[in-house]
C-alpha positions in Angstrom: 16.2 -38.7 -17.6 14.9 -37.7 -21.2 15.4 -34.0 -21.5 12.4 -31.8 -21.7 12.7 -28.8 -24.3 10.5 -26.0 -24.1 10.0 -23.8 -27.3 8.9 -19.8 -26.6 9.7 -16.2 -26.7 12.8 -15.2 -24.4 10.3 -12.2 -23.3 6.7 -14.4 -23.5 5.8 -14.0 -19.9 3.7 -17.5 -20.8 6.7 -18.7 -21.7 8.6 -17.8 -18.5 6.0 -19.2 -16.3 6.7 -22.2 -17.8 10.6 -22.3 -17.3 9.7 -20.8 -14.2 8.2 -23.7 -13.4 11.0 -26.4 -14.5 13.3 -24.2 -12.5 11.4 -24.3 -9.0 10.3 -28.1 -9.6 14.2 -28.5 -10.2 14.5 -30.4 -13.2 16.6 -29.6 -16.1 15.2 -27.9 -19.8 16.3 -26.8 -22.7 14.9 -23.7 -24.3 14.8 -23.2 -28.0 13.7 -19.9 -29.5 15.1 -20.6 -33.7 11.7 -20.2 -35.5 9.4 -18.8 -33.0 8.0 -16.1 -34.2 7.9 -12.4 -32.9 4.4 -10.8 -31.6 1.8 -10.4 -34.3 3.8 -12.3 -37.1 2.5 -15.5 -38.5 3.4 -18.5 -36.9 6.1 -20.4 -38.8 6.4 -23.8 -40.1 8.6 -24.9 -37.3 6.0 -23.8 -34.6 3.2 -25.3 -36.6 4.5 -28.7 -36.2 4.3 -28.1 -32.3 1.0 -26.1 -32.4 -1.6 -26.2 -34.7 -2.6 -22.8 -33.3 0.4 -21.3 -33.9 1.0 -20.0 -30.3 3.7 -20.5 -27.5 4.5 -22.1 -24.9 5.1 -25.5 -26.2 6.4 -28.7 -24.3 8.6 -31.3 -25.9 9.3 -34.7 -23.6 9.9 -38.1 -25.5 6.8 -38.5 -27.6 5.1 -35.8 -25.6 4.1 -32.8 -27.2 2.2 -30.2 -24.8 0.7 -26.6 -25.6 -1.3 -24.3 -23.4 0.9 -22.9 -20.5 -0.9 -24.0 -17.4 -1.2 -28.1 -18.9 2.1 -27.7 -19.1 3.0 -26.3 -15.8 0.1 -29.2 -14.6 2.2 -31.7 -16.4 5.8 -30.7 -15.2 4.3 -31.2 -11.5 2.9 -34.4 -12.2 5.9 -36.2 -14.2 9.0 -35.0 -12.2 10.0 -35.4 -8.6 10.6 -32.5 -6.8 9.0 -29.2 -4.4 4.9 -29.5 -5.7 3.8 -26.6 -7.3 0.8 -27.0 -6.1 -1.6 -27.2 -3.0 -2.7 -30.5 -1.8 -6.4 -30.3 -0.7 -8.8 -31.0 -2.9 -10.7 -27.2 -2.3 -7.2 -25.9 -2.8 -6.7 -27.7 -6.0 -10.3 -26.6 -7.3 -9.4 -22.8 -6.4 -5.9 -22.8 -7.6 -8.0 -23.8 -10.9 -10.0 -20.9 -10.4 -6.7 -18.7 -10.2 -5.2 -20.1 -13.5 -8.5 -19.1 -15.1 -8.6 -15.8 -14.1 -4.5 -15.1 -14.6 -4.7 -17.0 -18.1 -8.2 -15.4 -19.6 -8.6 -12.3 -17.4 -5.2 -11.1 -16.3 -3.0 -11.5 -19.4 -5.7 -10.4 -21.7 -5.8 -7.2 -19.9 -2.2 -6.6 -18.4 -0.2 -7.9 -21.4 -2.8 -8.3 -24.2 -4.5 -4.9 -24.3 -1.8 -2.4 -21.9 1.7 -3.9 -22.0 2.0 -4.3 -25.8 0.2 -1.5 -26.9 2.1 0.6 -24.7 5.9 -1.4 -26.4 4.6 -0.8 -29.7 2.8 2.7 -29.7 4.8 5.1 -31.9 5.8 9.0 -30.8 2.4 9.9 -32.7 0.3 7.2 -31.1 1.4 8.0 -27.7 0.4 11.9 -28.5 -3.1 10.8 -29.9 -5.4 11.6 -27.0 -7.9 8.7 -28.1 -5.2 6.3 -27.2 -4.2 7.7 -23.9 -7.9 7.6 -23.1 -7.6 3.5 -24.0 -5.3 3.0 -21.5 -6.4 4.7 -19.4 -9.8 2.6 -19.2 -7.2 -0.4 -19.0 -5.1 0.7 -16.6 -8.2 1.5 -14.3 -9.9 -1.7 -15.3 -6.5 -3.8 -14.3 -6.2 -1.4 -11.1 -9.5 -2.8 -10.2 -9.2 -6.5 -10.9 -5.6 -6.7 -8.8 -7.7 -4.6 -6.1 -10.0 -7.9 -5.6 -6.9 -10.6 -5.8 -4.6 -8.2 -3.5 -6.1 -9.4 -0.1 -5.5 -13.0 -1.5 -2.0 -12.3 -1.0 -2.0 -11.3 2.0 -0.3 -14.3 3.4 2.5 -14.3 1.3 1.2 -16.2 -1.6 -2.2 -17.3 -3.4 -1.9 -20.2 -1.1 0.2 -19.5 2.1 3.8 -20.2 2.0 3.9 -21.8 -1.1 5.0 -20.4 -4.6 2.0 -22.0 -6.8 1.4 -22.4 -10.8 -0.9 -19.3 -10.3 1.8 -16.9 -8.7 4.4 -18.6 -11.5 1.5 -16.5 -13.9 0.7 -13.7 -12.3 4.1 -12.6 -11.0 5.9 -12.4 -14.9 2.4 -10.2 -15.6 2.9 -8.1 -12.5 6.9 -7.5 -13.8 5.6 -6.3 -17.4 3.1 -3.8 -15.9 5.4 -2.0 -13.0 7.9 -1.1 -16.5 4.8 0.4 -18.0 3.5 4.2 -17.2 1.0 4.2 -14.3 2.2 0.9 -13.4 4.1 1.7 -9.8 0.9 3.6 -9.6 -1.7 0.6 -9.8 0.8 -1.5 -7.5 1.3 1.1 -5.0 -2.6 0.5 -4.4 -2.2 -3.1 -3.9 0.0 -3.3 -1.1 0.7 -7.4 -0.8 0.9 -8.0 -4.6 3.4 -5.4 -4.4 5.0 -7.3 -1.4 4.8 -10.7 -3.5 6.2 -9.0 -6.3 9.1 -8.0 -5.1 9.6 -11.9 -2.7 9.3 -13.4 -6.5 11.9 -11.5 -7.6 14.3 -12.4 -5.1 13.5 -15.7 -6.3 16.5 -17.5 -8.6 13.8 -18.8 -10.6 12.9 -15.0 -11.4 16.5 -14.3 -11.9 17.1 -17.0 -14.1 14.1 -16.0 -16.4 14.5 -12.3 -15.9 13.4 -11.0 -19.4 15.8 -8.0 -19.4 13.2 -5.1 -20.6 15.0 -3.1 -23.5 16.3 0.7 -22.2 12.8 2.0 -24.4 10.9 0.3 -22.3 12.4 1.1 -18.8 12.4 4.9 -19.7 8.7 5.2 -20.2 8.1 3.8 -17.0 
């Protein structure tokens, strides 16, 4: 088998639903990281060639090159043997779609985008400034209620029963990033069988694998 290389950020939580996903469809990757660069710096030369757009994930196989995280979750399902990472039913299929738009345009514009970072990179005198605690605030109520309306979705386990699905493989690395942030356990505590789900993905070895290891600054603000 030709080996699939996937190019990202070791703490992109894009890019670990993607290895996420090689690891539960059980196929082998290797993950390159040399000229990828960090968040808010121009894309180099070497991601360039992958991505026009400058942006991670990317997919490498043969002649294959892939960007945008859920084609290439789409893709790994479709080309490999292995568990499916997705439903079968064709209304299952359509709302799993549904799922990946909302975690892709909704979910990790708000949790990572506009909450998670800001929160990493906010200085001692940002934190302090009461116009930026009043920012998250609005975010964190504004994620609060969004994972209040997918929360009874999970009430089976996952998004789709039993199964562990390219929408959890999003949502879950998201969830992760925002219970490390202040008034995170709070938000979750609310949602009672995301909460659940979060904690059955990270029992998961393809969680382990992938764990991004949050830096001691991070876990102390949370």
């Amino acid at each position: 088998m030709s080996k699939v290389i996937i190019y990202g950020m070791p703490r992109s939580s894009l890019a670990r639903t993607v290895r996420i996903a090689c690891i539960e469809k059980q196929i082998s990757f290797e993950f390159h990281t040399k000229g990828i660069p960090s968040p808010g710096a121009e894309p180099t030369p070497e991601l360039l060639q992958f991505n026009p757009f400058g942006k991670v994930p990317v997919l490498v196989h043969d002649n294959l090159v892939l960007y945008e995280t859920s084609a290439i979750c789409r893709y790994i399902d479709d080309a490999f043997d292995g568990p499916l990472l997705r439903p079968v039913r064709k209304d299952k299929v359509a709302r799993m779609e549904q799922w990946i738009s909302v975690a892709t345009t909704r979910l990790n514009t708000q949790i990572v985008r506009q909450f998670v970072i800001p929160m990493v990179f906010a200085d001692t005198k940002q934190r302090n400034d009461p116009g930026f605690a009043a920012r998250m605030k609005r975010m964190g109520d504004l994620i609060a209620h969004d994972l209040k309306i997918l929360d009874p979705h999970y009430d089976d386990g996952w998004l789709f029963g039993q199964r562990f699905t390219i929408p959890d493989m999003l949502i879950m690395p998201m969830i992760h990033y925002l219970k490390a942030m202040p008034g995170g356990p709070e938000i979750l505590a609310e949602v009672p069988n995301l909460d659940t789900a979060f904690k059955n993905f990270q029992a998961r070895h393809s969680a382990a694998m992938t764990d991004p290891l949050l830096p001691d600054r991070i876990l102390r603000t949370a």
